[in-house]
MARNU-177333 format. One record per residue (C-alpha): chain; z, y, x. Coordinates in steps of 0.001 Angstrom, whole numbers, always signed. Layout:
N
SITE chain      up   north    east
SITE     A       Z       Y       X
...
! end
This chain:
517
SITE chain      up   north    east
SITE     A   +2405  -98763 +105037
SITE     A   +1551  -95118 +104452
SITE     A   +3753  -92862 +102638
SITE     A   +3542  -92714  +98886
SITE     A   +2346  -90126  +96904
SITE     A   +3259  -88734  +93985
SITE     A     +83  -87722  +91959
SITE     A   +2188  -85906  +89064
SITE     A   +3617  -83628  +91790
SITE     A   +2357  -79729  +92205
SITE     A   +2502  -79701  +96411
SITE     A   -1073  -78721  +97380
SITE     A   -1797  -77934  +93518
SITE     A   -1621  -74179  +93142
SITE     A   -4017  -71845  +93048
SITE     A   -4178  -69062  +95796
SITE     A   -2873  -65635  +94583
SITE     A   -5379  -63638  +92572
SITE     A   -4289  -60715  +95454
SITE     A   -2797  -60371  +98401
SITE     A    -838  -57039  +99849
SITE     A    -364  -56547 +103297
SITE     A   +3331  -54608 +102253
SITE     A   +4002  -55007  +99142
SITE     A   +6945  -52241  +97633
SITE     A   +8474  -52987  +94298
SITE     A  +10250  -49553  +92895
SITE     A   +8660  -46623  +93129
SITE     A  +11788  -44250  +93112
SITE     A  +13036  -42413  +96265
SITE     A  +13137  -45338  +98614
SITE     A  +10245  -47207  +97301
SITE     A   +7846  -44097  +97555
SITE     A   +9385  -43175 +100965
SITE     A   +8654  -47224 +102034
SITE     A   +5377  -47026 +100701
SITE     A   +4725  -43650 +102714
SITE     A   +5839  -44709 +105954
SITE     A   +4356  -47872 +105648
SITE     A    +595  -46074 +104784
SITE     A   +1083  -43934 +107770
SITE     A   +1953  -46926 +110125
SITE     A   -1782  -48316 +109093
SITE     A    -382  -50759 +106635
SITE     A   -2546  -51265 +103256
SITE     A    +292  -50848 +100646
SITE     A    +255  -51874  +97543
SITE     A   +3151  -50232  +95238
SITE     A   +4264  -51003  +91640
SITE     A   +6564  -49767  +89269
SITE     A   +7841  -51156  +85579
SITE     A   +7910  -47424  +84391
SITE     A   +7371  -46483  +81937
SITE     A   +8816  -49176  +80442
SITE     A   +7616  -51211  +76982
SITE     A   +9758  -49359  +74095
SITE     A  +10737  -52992  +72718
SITE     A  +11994  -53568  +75993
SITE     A  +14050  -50326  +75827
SITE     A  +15543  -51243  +72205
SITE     A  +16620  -54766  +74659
SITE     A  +18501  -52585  +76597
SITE     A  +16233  -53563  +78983
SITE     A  +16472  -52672  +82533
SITE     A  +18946  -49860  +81412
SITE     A  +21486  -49355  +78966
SITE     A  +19675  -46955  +77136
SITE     A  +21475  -47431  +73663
SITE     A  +18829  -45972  +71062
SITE     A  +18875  -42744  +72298
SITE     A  +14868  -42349  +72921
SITE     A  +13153  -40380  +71231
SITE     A   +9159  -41132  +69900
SITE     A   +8014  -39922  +72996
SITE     A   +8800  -43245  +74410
SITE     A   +5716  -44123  +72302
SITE     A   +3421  -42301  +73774
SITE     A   +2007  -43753  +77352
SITE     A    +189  -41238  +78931
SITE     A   +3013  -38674  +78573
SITE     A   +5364  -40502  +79845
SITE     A   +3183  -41236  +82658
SITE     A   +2950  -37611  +83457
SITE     A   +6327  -36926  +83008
SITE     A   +7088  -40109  +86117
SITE     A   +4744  -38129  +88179
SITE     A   +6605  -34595  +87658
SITE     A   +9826  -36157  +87875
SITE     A   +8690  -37949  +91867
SITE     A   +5735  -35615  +93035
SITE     A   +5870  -38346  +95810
SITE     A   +4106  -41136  +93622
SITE     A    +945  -38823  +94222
SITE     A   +1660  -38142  +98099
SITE     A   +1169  -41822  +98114
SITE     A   -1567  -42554  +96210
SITE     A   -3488  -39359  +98657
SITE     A   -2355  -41722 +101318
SITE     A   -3961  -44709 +100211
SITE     A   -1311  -46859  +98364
SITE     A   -2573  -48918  +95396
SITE     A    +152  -47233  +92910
SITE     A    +368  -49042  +89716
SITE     A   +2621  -47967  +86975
SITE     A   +4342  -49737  +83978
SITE     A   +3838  -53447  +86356
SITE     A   +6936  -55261  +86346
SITE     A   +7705  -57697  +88750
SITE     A   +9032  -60812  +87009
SITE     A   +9611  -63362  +89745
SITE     A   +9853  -63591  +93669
SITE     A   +8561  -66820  +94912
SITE     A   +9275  -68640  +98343
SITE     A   +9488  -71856 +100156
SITE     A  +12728  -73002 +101139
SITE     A  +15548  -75934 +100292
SITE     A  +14428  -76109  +96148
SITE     A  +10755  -75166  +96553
SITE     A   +8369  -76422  +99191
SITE     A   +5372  -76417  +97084
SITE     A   +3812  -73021  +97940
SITE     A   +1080  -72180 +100319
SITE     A   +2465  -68791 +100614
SITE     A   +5107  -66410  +98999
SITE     A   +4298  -64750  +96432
SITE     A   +5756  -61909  +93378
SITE     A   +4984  -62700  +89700
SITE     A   +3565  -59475  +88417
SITE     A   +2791  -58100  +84861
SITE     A   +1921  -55659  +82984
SITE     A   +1282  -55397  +79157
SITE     A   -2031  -57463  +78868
SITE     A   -1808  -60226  +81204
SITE     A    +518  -62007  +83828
SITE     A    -943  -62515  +87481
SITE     A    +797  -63479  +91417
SITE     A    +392  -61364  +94281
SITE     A    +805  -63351  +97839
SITE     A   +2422  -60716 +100378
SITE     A   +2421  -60610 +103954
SITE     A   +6049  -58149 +103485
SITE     A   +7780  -57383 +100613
SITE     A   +9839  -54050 +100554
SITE     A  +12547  -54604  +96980
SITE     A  +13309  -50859  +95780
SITE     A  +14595  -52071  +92937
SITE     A  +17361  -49360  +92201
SITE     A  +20361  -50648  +90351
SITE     A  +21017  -51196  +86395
SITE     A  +24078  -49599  +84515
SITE     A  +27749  -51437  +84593
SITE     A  +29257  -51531  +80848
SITE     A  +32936  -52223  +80024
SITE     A  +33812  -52952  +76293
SITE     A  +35778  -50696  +73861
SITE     A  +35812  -50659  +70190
SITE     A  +32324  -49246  +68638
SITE     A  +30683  -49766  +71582
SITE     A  +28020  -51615  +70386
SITE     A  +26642  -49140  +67744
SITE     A  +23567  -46799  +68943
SITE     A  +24357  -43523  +70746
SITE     A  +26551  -45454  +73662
SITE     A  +24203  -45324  +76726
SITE     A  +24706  -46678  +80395
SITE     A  +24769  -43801  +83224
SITE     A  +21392  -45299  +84212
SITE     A  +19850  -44912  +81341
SITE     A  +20883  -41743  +80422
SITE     A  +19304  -40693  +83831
SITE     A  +16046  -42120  +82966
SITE     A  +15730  -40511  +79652
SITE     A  +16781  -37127  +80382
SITE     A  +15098  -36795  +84221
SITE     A  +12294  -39422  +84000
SITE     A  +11030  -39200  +80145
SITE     A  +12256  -36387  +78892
SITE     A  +13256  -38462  +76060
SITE     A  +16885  -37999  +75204
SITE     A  +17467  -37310  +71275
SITE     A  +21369  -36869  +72404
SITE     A  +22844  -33094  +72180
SITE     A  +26908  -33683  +72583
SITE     A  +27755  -36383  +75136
SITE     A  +31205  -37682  +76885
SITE     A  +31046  -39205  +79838
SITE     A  +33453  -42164  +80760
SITE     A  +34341  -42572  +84168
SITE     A  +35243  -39348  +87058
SITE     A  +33841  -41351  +90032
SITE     A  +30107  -40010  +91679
SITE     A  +28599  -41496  +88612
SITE     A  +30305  -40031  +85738
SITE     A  +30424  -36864  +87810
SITE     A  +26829  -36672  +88225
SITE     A  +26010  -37819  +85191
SITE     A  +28438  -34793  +83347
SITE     A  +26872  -32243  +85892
SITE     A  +23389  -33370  +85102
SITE     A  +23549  -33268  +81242
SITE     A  +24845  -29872  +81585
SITE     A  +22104  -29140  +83901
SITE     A  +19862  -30391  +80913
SITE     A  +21191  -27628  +78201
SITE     A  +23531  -30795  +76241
SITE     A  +27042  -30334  +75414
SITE     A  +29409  -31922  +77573
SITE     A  +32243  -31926  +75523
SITE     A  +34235  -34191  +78218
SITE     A  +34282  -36247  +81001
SITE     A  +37443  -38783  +80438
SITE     A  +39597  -41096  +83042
SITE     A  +41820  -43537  +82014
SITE     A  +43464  -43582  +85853
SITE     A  +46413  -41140  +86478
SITE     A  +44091  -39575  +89361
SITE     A  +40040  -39154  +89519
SITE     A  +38263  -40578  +91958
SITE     A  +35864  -37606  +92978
SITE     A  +36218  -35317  +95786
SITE     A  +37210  -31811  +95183
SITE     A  +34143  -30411  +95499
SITE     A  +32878  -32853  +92367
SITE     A  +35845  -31239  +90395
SITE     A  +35428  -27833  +90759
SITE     A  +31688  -28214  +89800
SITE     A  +33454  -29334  +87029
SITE     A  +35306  -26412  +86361
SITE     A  +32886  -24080  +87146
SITE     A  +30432  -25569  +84649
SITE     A  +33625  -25557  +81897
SITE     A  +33008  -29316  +81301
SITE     A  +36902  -30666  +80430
SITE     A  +38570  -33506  +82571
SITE     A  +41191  -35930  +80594
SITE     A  +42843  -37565  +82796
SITE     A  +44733  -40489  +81850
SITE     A  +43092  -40840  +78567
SITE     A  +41849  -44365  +77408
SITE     A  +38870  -44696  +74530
SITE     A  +40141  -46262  +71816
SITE     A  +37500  -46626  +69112
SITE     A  +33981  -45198  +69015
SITE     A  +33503  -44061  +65175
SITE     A  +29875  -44209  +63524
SITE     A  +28073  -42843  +60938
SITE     A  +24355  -43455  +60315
SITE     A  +22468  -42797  +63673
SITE     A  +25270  -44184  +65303
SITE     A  +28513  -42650  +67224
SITE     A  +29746  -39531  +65768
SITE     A  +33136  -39219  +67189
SITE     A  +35388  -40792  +69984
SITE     A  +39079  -41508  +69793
SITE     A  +40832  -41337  +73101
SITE     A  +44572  -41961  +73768
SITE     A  +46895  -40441  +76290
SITE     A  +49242  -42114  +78010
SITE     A  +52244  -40836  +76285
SITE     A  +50427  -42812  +73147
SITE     A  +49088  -39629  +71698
SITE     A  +45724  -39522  +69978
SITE     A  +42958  -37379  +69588
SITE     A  +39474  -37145  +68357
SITE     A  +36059  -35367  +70181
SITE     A  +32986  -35102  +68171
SITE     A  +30083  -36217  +69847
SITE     A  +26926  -37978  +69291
SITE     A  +26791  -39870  +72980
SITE     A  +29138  -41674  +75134
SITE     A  +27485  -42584  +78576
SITE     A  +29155  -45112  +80380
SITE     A  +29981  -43662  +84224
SITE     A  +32146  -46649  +85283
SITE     A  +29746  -47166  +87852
SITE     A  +26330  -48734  +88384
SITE     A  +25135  -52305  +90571
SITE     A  +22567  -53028  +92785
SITE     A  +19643  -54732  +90824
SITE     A  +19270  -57757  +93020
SITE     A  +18006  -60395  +90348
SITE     A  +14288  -60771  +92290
SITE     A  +15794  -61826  +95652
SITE     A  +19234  -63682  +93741
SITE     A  +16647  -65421  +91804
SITE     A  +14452  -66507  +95054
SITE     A  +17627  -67601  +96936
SITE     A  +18043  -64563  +99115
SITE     A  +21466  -64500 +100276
SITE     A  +23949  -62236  +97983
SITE     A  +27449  -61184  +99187
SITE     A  +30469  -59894  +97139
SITE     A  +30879  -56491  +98655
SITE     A  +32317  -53888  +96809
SITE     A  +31802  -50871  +98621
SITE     A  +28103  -51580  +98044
SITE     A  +28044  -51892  +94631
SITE     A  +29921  -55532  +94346
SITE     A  +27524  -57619  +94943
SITE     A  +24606  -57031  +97707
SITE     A  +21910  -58475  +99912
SITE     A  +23341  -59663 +102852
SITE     A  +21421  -57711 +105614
SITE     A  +20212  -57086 +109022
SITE     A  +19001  -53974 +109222
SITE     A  +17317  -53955 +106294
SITE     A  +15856  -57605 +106665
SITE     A  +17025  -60074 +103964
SITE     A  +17720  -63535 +104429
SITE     A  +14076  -63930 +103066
SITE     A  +11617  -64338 +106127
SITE     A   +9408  -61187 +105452
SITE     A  +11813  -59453 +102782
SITE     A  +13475  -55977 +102875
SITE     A  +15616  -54274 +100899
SITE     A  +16515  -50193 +100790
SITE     A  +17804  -47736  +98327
SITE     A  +20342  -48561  +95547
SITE     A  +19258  -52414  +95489
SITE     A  +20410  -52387  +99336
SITE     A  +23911  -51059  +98361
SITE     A  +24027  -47768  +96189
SITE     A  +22711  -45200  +98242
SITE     A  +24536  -41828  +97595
SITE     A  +21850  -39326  +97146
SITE     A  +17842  -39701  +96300
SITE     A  +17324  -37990 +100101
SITE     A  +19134  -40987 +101498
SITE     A  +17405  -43561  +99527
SITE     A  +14617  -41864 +100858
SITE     A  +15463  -42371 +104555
SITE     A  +16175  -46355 +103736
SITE     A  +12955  -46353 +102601
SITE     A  +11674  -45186 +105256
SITE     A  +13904  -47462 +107916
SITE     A  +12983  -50674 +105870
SITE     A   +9104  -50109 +106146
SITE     A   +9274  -48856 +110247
SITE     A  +11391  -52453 +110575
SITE     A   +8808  -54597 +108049
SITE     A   +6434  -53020 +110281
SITE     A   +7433  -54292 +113675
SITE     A  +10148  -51709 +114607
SITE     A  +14121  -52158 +115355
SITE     A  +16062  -52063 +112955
SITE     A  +17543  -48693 +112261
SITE     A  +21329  -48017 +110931
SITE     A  +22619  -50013 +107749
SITE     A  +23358  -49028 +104091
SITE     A  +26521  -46585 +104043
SITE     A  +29467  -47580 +102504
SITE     A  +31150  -46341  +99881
SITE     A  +34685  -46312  +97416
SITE     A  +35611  -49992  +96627
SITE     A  +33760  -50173  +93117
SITE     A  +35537  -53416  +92315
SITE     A  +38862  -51625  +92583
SITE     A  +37455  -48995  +89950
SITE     A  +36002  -51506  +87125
SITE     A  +39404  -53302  +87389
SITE     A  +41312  -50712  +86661
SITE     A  +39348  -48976  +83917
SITE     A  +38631  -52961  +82397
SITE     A  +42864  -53272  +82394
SITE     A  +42930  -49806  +80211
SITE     A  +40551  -50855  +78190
SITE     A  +42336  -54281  +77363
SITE     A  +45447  -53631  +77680
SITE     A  +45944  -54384  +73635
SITE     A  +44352  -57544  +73699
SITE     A  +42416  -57374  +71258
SITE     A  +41114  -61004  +70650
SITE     A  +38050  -58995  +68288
SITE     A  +36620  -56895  +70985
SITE     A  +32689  -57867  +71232
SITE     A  +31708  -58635  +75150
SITE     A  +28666  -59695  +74418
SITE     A  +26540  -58312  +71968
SITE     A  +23124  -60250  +72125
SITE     A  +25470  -63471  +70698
SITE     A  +28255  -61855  +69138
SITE     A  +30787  -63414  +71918
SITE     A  +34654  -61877  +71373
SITE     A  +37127  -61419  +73685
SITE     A  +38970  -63985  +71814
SITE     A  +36049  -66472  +72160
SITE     A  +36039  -65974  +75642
SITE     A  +39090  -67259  +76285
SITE     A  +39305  -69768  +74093
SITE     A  +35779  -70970  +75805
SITE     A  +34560  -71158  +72224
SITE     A  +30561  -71753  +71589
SITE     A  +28814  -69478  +69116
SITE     A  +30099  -69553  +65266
SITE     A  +26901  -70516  +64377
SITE     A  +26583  -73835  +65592
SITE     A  +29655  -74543  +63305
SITE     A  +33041  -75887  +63819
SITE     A  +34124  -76876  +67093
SITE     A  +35183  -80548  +68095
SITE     A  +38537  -81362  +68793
SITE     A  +37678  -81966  +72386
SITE     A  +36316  -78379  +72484
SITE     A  +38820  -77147  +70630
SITE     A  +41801  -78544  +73212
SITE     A  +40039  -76944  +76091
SITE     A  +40435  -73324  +76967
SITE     A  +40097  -70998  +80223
SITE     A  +43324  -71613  +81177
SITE     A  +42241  -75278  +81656
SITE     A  +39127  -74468  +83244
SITE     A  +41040  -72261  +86169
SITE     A  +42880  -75638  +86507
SITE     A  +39967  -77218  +88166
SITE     A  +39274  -73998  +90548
SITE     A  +37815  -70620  +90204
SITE     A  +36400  -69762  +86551
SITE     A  +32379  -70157  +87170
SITE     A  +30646  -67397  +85106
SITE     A  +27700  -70116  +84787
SITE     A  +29751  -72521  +83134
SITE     A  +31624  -70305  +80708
SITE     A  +27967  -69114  +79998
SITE     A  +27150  -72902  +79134
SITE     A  +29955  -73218  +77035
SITE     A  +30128  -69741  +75132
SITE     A  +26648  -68143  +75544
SITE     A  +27929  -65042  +76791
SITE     A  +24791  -63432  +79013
SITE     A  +22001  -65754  +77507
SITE     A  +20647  -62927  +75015
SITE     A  +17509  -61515  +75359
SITE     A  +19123  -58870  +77511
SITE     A  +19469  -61237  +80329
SITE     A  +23459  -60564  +80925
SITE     A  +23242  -56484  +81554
SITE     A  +25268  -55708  +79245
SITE     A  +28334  -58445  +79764
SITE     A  +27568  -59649  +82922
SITE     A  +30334  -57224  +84956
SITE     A  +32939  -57903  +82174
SITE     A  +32741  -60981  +81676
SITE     A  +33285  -61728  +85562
SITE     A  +36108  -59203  +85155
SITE     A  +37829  -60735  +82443
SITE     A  +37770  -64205  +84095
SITE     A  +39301  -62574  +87454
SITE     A  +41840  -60827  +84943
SITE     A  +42827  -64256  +83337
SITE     A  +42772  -66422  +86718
SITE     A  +44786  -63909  +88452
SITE     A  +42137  -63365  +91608
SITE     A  +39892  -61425  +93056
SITE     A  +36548  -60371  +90896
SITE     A  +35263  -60992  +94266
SITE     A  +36025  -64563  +93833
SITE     A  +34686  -65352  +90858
SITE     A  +31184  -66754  +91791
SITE     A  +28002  -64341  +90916
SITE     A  +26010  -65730  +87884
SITE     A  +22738  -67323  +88849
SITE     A  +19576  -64814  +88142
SITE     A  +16989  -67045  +87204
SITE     A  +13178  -66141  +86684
SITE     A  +11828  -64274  +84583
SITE     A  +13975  -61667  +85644
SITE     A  +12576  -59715  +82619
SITE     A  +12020  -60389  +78816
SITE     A   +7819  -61349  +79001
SITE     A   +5723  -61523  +75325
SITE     A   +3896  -65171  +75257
SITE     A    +709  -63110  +75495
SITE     A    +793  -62254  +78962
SITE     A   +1658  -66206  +79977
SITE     A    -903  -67352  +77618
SITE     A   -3999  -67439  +79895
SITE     A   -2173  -68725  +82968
SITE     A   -5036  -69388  +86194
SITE     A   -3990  -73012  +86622
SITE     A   -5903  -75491  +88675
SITE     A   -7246  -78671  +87074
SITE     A   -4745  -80091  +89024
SITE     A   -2324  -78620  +87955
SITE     A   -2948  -79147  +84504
SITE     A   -3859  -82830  +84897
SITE     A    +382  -83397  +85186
SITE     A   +1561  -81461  +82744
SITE     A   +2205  -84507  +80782
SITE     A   +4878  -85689  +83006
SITE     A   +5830  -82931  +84758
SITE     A   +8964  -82599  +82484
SITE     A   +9831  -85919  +82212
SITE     A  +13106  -87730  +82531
SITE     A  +13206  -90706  +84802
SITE     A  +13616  -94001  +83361
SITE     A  +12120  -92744  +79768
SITE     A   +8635  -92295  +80827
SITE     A   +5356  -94079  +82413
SITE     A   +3507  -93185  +84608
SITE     A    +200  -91518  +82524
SITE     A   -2214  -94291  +83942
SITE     A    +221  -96606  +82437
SITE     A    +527  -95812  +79198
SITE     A   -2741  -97163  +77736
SITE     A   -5448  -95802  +75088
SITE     A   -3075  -96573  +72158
SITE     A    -104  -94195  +72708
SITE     A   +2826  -92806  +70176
SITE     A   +3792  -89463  +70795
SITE     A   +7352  -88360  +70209
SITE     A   +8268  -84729  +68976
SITE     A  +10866  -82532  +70445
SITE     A  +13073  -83458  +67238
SITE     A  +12862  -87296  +67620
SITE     A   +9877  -87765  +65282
SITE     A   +6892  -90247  +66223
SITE     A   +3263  -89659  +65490
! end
């Protein structure tokens, strides 16, 4: 007897890619550009996208950076911002001379490919978008230049507008020239906060200070004296205690020395230099291999070369493992496109100061009061206090008494505190801003409890769409007849279903809420 079939199933059912790259390079910063050059000049035709410049809904999501309502209208206005992408990385054009399909404000949503949980596909593929319609391009290799999104720790008032990510504050100053802030302090004197103090000077702002709750910075000496010599103050062993607000948002920062002394700086902007991590959620997402690694940002592709554990896959720049300028992003770049293209592999991301070690100890200054109040997550309101107590949303009402007996102290019980699981139970990282802002602190917080590692505290699961998508672009999906002929069943639970042929002419259908019709 032949094997049986099942006709609901979607093996064979989907439709070829509407396009088809030869390389395809997802990021057009340093490395991506430098991948997509290299790759043109090796006779490749490239095809390379970019989600800049970004929706400004997307941006008031926090949405890939921590930009914190400090944009000004001139996020509204495409075309400018367009030229201001090209000024900022004359090598988008050096590209496009060359050849390479550039496309601008596409956002890759989705990286698709055969393996244990997916067998379905005739080839892999990337879910693209842009702000009309949603498509997938098949690839022959895929080059992710994805950079890396900005690292927030909690602190009193830090969810009020005018507290921006490192990231983001990059992006609106150097990429959009669209930063409304004029007196910022910078948290954090590692490369980041460093940089970030440096290039906010550079800018004309006010730096009023760069503060470090450890006894000793972190930069080199080098870092410091450009300090000095720009006459931007250090604080060492100061600890934010309260962000104050008025009606755009901060207006002040309270800081406290270690002696328990208090003072106040006037500012307008506190950009969060803790650090920043590789944005890995296409290949996490896909089931590329991820390892905890925290001179590379904490957690990384695992490599060779620049290969991925994805068949055809590459990774270089910040997404690879924080590069430490935008020349050597540049020269990843190039290395990942020379080995998607045939060659040996050449060198391996550098590695840096253990970043881990960092977040730990500015998340233990930070919480050293305990303050059961302190908002982690913001999209669903989720405390400190909740967190521990593993307690779901206030909104769904008053918790059982089953829920009610259990806490995180009973979860570490039963092993290592997974991040997925306190997600389930709290709903900290399922707001519309997919986890950026909470995802490092809440992993933190559960190492901090547990007594272990953040290393050992499993990564959260990146699942698809790996970016906030309006219905409209889904809406006119190219699905085969096929395909569409088991949608019926496709989300069916077994044992409270029949097969379609078997249900008859007569049929009662059930709503989502129990009701018949």
């Amino acid at each position: 007897m032949g094997r049986p079939t099942d006709h609901s199933a979607i093996d064979g059912k989907f439709a070829p890619p509407e396009e088809r790259a030869e390389v395809l390079v997802v990021g057009a910063g340093a490395a991506g550009t430098a991948a997509a050059i290299e790759a043109a000049k090796l006779g490749a035709r490239v095809v390379l996208i970019d989600e800049n410049p970004v929706d400004p809904q997307l941006m008031g999501l926090d949405t890939p950076l921590l930009y914190g309502g400090r944009m000004s209208g001139a996020v509204q206005r495409r075309g400018g911002l367009i030229e201001a992408l090209l000024a900022a990385n004359p090598a988008i054009e050096e590209a496009a001379e060359l050849g390479v399909d550039v496309r601008l404000g596409v956002t890759a949503w989705g990286l698709y490919v055969n393996g244990p949980a997916l067998r379905a596909l005739p080839a892999p593929v990337v879910g693209l978008a842009d702000a009309d319609r949603s498509w997938m391009c098949g690839f022959d290799r895929l080059i992710l230049a994805t950079g890396a999104r900005d690292v927030a720790l909690a602190f009193p008032g830090w969810d009020q507008p005018g507290v921006v990510g490192a990231g983001g504050l990059h992006a609106l100053m150097q990429r959009y020239d669209a930063f409304t802030g004029r007196r910022v302090v910078v948290l954090g004197s590692g490369d980041i906060g460093v940089s970030s103090a440096l290039a906010a000077k550079a800018r004309g702002l006010d730096v009023a200070a760069v503060v470090e709750a450890l006894d000793r910075s972190p930069a080199k000496p080098e870092q410091l004296a450009e300090l000095a010599a720009a006459g931007i103050p250090l604080l060492i062993g100061h600890t934010p205690r309260r962000a104050e607000s008025g009606r755009d948002g901060v207006e002040r920062l309270l800081v406290a020395t270690n002696d328990g002394a208090q003072i106040t700086i006037e500012c307008d902007t506190i950009c969060l230099g803790f650090g920043l991590a590789p944005a890995i959620e296409l290949l996490d997402a896909a089931g590329g291999r991820i390892v905890p690694d925290g001179e590379r940002g904490c957690h990384a592709p695992a490599l060779e070369g620049w290969a991925t554990s994805l068949a055809g896959v590459f990774a270089a720049g910040d997404c690879a493992g924080l590069a430490q300028s935008e020349a050597e992003a540049a020269e990843q770049g190039r290395r990942a496109a020379r080995q998607a293209m045939g060659r040996a592999a050449e060198g391996a991301p550098r590695r840096g100061l253990d970043t881990w070690a960092y977040q730990r100890a500015w998340h233990h200054a930070l919480t050293r009061d305990g303050d059961p109040s302190l908002i982690v997550c913001q999209c669903e309101a989720v405390t400190r206090g909740d967190l521990l107590a593993l307690r779901a949303p206030r909104y769904l009402g008053e918790p059982t008494a089953a829920a009610s007996a259990r806490d995180l102290g009973s979860l570490i019980g039963d092993g290592p505190p997974n991040q997925d699981q306190v997600k389930r139970l709290t709903r900290a990282g399922m707001g519309p801003c997919q986890g950026r802002r909470c995802r490092e602190q809440v992993a933190l917080t559960l190492a901090q409890a547990a007594g272990i590692s953040p290393a050992d505290v499993p990564l959260a699961f990146h699942r698809p769409p790996v970016r906030p998508l309006p219905l409209k672009v889904m809406a006119d999906w190219r699905e085969t007849q096929q395909m569409s002929d088991g949608w019926e069943i496709w989300f069916a639970i077994p044992g409270q279903w029949s097969a379609y042929e078997d249900i008859g002419t007569e049929r009662e259908f059930v709503t989502p809420f129990g009701g018949g019709g």
